[in-house]
N, C-alpha and C positions, 0 to 999 in steps of 0.2 A: 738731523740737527735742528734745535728747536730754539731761537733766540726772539729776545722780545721786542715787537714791533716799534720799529725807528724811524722816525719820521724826519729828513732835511727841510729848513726852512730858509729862503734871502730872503731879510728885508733892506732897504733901503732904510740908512739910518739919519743920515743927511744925503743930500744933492751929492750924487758921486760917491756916496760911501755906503759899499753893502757890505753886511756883515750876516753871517749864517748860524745855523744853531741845531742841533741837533736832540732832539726830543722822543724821547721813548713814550710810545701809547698805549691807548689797551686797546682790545681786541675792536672797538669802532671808528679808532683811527683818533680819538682824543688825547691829548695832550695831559700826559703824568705828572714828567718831570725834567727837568733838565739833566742829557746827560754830560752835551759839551759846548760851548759854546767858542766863537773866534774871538781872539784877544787885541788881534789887529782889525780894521777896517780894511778892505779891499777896493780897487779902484772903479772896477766894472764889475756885473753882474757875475760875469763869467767866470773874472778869477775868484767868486767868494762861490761860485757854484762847483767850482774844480777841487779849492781846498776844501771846501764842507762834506764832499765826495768820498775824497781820501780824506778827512776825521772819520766816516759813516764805515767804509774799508775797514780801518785799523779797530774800529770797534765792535764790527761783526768778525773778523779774525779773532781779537780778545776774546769775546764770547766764545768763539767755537773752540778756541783753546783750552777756555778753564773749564768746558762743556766733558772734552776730550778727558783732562785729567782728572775729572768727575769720575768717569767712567772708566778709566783702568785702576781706582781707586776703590770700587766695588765690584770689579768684576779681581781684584787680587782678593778683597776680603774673604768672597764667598768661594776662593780656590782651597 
């Protein structure tokens, strides 16, 4: 399975408030594009490290999904 390199980011946006972002790279670990970013502010570090986590999860899952049905989509054609 071959999904494209994702990069989590916390910054501290104000005092107290992080917020995470998630960023697709290329192959030397720079910075593309934005793939998701948090819509809330979080209180500590940790909980914008936790949700950025599970965003980064759900979007390595996506991938490996539409990967998958990529794949029984041309392994039907060439039956």
């Amino acid at each position: 399975m071959k999904h494209p390199p994702i990069k989590l980011t916390i910054d501290e946006a104000a005092p107290g408030n992080f917020v995470w972002t998630l960023l697709q790279t290329d192959d030397t670990g720079a910075p593309q594009k934005v793939l998701k970013a948090a819509e809330y502010e979080a209180d500590t570090y940790e909980a914008a490290l936790a949700a950025g986590t599970r965003a980064m999860d759900a979007e390595l899952r996506k991938s490996a999904a539409a990967e998958e049905r990529s794949n029984r989509r041309a392994a039907a054609a060439s039956s």
